[in-house]
C-alpha positions as CSV (number, residue, x, y, z in Angstrom):
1,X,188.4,45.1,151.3
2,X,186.1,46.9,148.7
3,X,185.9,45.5,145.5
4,X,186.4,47.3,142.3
5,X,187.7,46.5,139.0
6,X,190.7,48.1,137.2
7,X,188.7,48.9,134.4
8,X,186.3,50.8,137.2
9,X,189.0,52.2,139.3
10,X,190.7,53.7,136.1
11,X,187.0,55.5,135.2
12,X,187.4,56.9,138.6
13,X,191.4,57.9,137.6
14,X,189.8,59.3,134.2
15,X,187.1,61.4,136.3
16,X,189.2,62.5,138.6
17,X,191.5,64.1,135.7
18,X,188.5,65.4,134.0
19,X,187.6,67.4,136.9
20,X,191.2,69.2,137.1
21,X,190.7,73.2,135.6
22,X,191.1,73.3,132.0
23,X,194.0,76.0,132.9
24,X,195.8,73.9,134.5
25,X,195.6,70.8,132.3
26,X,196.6,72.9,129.2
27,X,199.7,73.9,131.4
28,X,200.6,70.2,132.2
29,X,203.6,69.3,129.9
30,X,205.1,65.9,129.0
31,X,203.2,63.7,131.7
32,X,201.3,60.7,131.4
33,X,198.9,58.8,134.0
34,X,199.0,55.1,134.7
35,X,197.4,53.0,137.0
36,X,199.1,50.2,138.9
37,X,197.7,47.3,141.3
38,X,200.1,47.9,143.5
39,X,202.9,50.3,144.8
40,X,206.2,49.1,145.1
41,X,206.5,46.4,148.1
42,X,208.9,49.2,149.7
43,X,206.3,51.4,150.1
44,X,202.7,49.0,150.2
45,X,200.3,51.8,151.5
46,X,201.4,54.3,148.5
47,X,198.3,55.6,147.0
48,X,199.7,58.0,144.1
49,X,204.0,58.3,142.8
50,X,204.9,61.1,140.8
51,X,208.4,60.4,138.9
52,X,209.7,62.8,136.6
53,X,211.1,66.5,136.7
54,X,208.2,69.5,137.6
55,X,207.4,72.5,135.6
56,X,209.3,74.6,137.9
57,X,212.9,72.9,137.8
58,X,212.8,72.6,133.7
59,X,215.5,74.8,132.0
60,X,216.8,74.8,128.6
61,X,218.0,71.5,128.9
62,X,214.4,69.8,129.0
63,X,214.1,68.4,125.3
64,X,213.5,65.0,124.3
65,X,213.3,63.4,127.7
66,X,210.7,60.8,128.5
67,X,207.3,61.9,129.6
68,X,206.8,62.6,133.3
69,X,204.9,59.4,134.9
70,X,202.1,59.6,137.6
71,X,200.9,56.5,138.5
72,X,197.9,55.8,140.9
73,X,197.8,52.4,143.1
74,X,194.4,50.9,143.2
75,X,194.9,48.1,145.9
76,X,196.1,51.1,148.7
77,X,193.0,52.7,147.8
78,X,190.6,50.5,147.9
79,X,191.9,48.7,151.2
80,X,191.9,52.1,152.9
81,X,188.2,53.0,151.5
82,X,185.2,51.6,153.2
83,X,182.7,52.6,150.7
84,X,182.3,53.5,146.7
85,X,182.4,57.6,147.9
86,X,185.3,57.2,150.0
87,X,187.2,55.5,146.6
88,X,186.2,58.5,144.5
89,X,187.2,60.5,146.9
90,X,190.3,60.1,147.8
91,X,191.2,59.0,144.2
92,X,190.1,62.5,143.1
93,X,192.5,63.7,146.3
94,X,195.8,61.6,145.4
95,X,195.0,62.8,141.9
96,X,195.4,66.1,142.7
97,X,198.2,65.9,144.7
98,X,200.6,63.6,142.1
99,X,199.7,66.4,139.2
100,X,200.7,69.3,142.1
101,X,203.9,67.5,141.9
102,X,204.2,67.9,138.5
103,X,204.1,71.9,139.0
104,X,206.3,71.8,141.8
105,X,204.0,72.0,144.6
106,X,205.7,69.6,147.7
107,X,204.6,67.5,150.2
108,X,204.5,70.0,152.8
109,X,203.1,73.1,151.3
110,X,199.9,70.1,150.2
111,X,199.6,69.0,153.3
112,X,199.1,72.9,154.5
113,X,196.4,73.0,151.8
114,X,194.9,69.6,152.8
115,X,196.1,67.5,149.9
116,X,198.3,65.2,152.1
């Protein structure tokens, strides 16, 4: 497995936000980004979990609820990876698709698109 430390894995997390279009991030709304070590042991090859409710199903209701939470597992990752690229990679990749969540986008329209 590669080795990487959380503190450098969530630079990668940090960079990988960074590069997102500043139109897009100023439409992100009530979400915040975590990394985890692990995904739930349901799920152990889970790279990226987006929990909350998208842009696109909020109403009038949507006030004072708890941010939206995207979370990004380094162990997957980093098992999966074989070198420092690959990690950066497809970091920036499960980036993208967790926040595509967040606007509504699903699994199978970012698959289609190549964010699967």
């Amino acid at each position: 497995m590669l080795e990487m430390t959380r503190e450098e894995f969530e630079e990668l997390v940090s960079e990988a936000l960074d590069r997102i279009p500043p139109e897009l991030t100023r439409l992100m709304d009530n979400v915040a980004v975590f990394v985890e070590d692990e995904p739930p042991k349901d799920d152990p090859e889970l790279l990226g979990l987006y929990e909350g409710t998208p842009l696109t199903d909020r109403g009038e209701w949507y006030a004072g609820v708890l941010p939206d939470r995207i979370t990004i597992y380094r162990g997957p990752t980093l098992r999966m990876c074989e070198t420092r690229e690959d990690v950066v990679a497809e970091t920036e990749m499960t980036v993208v698709h967790e926040i595509a969540h967040h606007f509504g986008i699903d699994d199978e329209r970012l698959h289609a698109l190549g964010y699967g």
